[in-house]
C-alpha positions in Angstrom: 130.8 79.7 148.9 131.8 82.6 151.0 133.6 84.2 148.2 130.7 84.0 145.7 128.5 85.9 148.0 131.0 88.4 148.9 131.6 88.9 145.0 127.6 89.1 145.0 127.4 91.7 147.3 130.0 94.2 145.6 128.4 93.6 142.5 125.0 95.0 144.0 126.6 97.7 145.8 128.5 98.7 142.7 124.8 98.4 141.0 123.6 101.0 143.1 126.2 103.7 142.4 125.5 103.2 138.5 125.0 106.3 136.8 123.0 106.2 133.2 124.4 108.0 130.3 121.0 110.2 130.1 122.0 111.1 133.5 125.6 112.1 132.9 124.6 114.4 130.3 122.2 116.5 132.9 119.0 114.5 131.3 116.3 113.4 133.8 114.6 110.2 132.9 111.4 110.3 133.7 109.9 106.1 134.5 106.9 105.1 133.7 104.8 104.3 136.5 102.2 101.5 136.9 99.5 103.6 136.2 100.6 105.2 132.8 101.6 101.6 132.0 98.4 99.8 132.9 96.9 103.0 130.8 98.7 102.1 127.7 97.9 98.5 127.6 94.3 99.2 127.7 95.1 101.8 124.9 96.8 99.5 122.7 94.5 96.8 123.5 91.2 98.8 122.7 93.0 99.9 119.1 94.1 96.5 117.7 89.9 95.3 119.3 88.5 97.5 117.6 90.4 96.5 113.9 89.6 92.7 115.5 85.9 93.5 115.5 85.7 94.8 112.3 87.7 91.7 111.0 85.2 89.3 112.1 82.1 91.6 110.9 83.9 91.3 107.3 84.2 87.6 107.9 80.9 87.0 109.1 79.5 89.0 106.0 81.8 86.9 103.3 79.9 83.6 105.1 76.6 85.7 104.9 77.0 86.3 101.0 78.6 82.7 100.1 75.9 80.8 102.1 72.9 83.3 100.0 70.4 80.7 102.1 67.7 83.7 101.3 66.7 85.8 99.0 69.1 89.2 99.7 71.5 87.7 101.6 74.5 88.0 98.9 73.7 91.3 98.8 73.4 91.8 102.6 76.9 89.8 103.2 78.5 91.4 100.9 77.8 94.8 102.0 79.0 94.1 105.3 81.9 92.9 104.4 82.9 96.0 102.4 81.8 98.1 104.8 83.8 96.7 107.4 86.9 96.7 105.7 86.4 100.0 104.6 85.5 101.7 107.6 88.8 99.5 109.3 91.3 101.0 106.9 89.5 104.9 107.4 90.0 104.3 111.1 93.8 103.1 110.6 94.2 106.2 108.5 92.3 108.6 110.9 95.0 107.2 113.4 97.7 107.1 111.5 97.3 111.1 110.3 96.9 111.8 114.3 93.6 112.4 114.8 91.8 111.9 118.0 91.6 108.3 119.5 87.8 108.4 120.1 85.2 107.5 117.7 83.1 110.4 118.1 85.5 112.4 116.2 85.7 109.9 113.5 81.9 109.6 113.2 80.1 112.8 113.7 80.4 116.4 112.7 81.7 119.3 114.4 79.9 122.6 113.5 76.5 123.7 112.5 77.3 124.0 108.5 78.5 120.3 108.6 75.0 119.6 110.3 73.1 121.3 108.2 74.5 119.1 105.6 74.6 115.7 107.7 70.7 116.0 109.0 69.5 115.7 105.3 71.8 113.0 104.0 71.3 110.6 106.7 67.0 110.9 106.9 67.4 110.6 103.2 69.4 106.8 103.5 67.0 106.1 106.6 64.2 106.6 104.7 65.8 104.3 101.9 66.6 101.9 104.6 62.5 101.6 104.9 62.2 101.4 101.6 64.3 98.5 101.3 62.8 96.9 104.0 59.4 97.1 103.0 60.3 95.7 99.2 61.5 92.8 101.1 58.3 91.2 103.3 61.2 89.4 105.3 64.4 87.8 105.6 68.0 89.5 105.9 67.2 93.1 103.0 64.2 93.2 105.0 66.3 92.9 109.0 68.8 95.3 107.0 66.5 97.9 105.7 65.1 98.2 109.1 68.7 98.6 110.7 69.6 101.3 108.2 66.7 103.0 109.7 67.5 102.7 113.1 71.1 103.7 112.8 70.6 106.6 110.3 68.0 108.2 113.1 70.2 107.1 116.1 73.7 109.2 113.7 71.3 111.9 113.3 70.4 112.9 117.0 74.0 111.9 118.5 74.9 114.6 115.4 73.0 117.3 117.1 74.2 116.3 120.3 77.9 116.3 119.6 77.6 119.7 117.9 75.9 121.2 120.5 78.3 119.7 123.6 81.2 121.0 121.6 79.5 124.3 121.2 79.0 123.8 124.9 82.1 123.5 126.0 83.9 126.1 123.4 81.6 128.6 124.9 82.0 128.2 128.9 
């Protein structure tokens, strides 16, 4: 027994006096702490959530559309699904070609010329949203229409604000 922990202990002495091959060749290694590490596990877990979101919005839409229960909601489903996948694989590609990890940069524009162009586009599919909403007196066109709306005003003044915090903070 003695012999086994005297072999122990000149192994763990011998440990310490290890010298990595980065370090023979004048490289420092640099360790990650805790910190950085906790950092990117939220990071990686907030990319693959985001794709897992979007994957239930286009499964909950292919229900929507195969139930059709009411009048528009093939149409309703369906749409949600497509846009969910599609908007998935833009983000992966926005990653993927480096661009910034935020949404903010994904969704909204960056310079007045853009929203000059962005301001008229999206009134123009709110007020199509109401349109669709009031050609359906209820059900899931009519919830939809009303949505479109709401979103297209709600993209329109976080536009102007992103614009002008970025002209902000190019400026000071």
């Amino acid at each position: 027994m003695r012999a086994q922990t005297a072999g122990f202990a000149n192994l763990m002495n011998a440990s310490e006096h290890w010298v990595s091959p980065a370090e023979e060749a004048g490289m420092d290694e640099t360790g990650r702490g805790p910190d950085d590490a906790e950092g990117a596990f939220w990071s990686w877990l907030g990319f693959w959530l985001q794709f897992l979101i979007l994957g239930l919005l286009a499964v909950i839409g292919a229900f929507v559309a195969s139930a059709d229960a009411r009048p528009g909601d093939y149409q309703c489903g369906l749409l949600l699904s497509l846009g969910a996948i599609a908007l998935a694989f833009l983000r992966l590609k926005h990653r993927l070609d480096g661009g910034a990890l935020g949404w903010g940069a994904f969704l909204f524009v960056d310079d007045m010329k853009n929203l000059a162009l962005a301001i008229p586009l999206f009134v123009l599919i709110g007020l199509a949203g109401l349109f669709v909403a009031r050609a359906w007196e209820s059900g899931a066109m009519h919830a939809a229409g009303v949505g479109l709306f709401v979103v297209s005003g709600a993209i329109v003044f976080l536009d102007i604000k992103y614009v002008f915090d970025r002209m902000d903070s190019n400026g000071s």
